[in-house]
C-alpha positions, 0 to 999 in steps of 0.5 A: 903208402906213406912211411914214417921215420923215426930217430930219438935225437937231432944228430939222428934225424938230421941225416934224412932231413939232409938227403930227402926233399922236405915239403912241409913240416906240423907241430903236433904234440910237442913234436915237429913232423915233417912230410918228405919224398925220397926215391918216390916214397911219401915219408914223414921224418920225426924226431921222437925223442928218447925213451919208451913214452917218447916213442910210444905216443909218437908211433901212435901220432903217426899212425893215427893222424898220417895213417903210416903203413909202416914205422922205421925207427933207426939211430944207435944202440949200446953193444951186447956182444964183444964182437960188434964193433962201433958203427956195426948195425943190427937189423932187427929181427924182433925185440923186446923190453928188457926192463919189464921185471915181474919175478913175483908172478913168474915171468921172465924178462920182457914178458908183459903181465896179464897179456901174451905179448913179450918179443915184437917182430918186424917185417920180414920184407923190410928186414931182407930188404935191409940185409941187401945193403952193403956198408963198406966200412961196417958189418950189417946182421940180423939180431934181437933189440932189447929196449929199456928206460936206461942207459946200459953202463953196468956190465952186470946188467949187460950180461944178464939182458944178453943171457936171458933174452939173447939179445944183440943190443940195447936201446931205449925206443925200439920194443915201444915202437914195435909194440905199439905198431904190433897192436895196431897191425902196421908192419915196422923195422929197426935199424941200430949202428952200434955207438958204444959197447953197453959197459964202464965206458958207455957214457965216453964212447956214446958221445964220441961214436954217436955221429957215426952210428948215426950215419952208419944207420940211416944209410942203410935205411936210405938205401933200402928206401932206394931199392924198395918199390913204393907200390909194394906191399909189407904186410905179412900174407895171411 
């Protein structure tokens, strides 16, 4: 079983190109897919790019073209609770858009008109995988991503996102990837370090704590591919 692993930028991605061993790269679709092994796993490393589209048209690439049997999507995220602190990681236990506003036909945040999808959930078995890992510098939970189209700074907007949908944190990648991966039955996981604290400040501590948030994720990503037994199966029983 191939698994795909996606990070939205360069400083993301670069920590798996670094630890696992590339044996040969594709343009497709104005990105570079590169097929890799690590610890016995066959993976394919992409840098997706940022936001919903960018994500979206990727998971849908690696499923269709390199039949991934699952899609890991990992990097940093902006802070929902006072009690993160930078390089803390959220294990996603599902996510959502919270950008999708349809007040007029009574919907509440996250919830995609016309349809019943509205919280994405990952795979269980990566999940708990994943909460194995210990990080002796940062602390590692379980929690609610919520994905929009925008860098959060406006504290605001913050804690209504926080109120209304219970969230952890914000990112701008991981509900598409769960969406999409959801429509097409391809269990998927995300892993979030903390890089900022999603208020005035964003913008200063994103560029100074991105690298660490960066580290602090992939690792816990690298160890769970070292503990996770390539045979193994991650979909749910049915």
């Amino acid at each position: 079983m191939t698994l795909a692993i996606m990070s939205a930028m360069a400083e993301e991605i670069e920590h798996y190109l670094d630890a696992c061993t590339v044996e040969g790269s594709r343009e497709q679709a104005g990105r570079t897919l590169h097929k890799a092994r690590y610890h016995g796993h066959d993976l394919v490393l992409v840098k997706g790019g940022v936001g919903k589209v960018n994500a979206a048209m990727c998971t849908q690439l690696l499923i269709d073209v390199f039949d991934v049997g699952a899609v890991i999507c990992t990097g940093a995220a902006g802070a929902l609770h006072d009690g993160l602190d930078i390089g803390d990681v959220i294990v996603a236990e599902d996510c959502v858009q919270h950008d999708v506003t349809v007040e007029f036909l009574g919907l509440p945040r996250g919830q995609i008109p016309f349809s019943n999808l509205r919280f994405f959930s990952a795979a269980e078995q990566l999940v708990a995988r994943a909460m194995e890992v210990d990080l002796a510098e940062h602390s590692i939970r379980k929690g609610r991503v919520c994905t929009g189209d925008a860098f959060i700074q406006e504290e605001t907007l913050r804690a209504q996102i926080q109120e209304e949908l219970d969230g952890d944190c914000v990112e701008m990648e991981g509900a598409a990837v769960g969406q999409v991966c959801t429509l097409n039955d391809v269990p998927f996981l995300l892993v979030r370090a903390i890089s900022d604290r999603a208020d005035g400040s964003s913008d200063i501590d994103f560029q100074a704590f991105l690298h660490e948030a960066a580290r602090s994720s992939a690792q816990i990503v690298l160890h769970l591919l070292e503990a996770l037994d390539p045979e193994a199966s991650l979909r749910a029983p049915a």
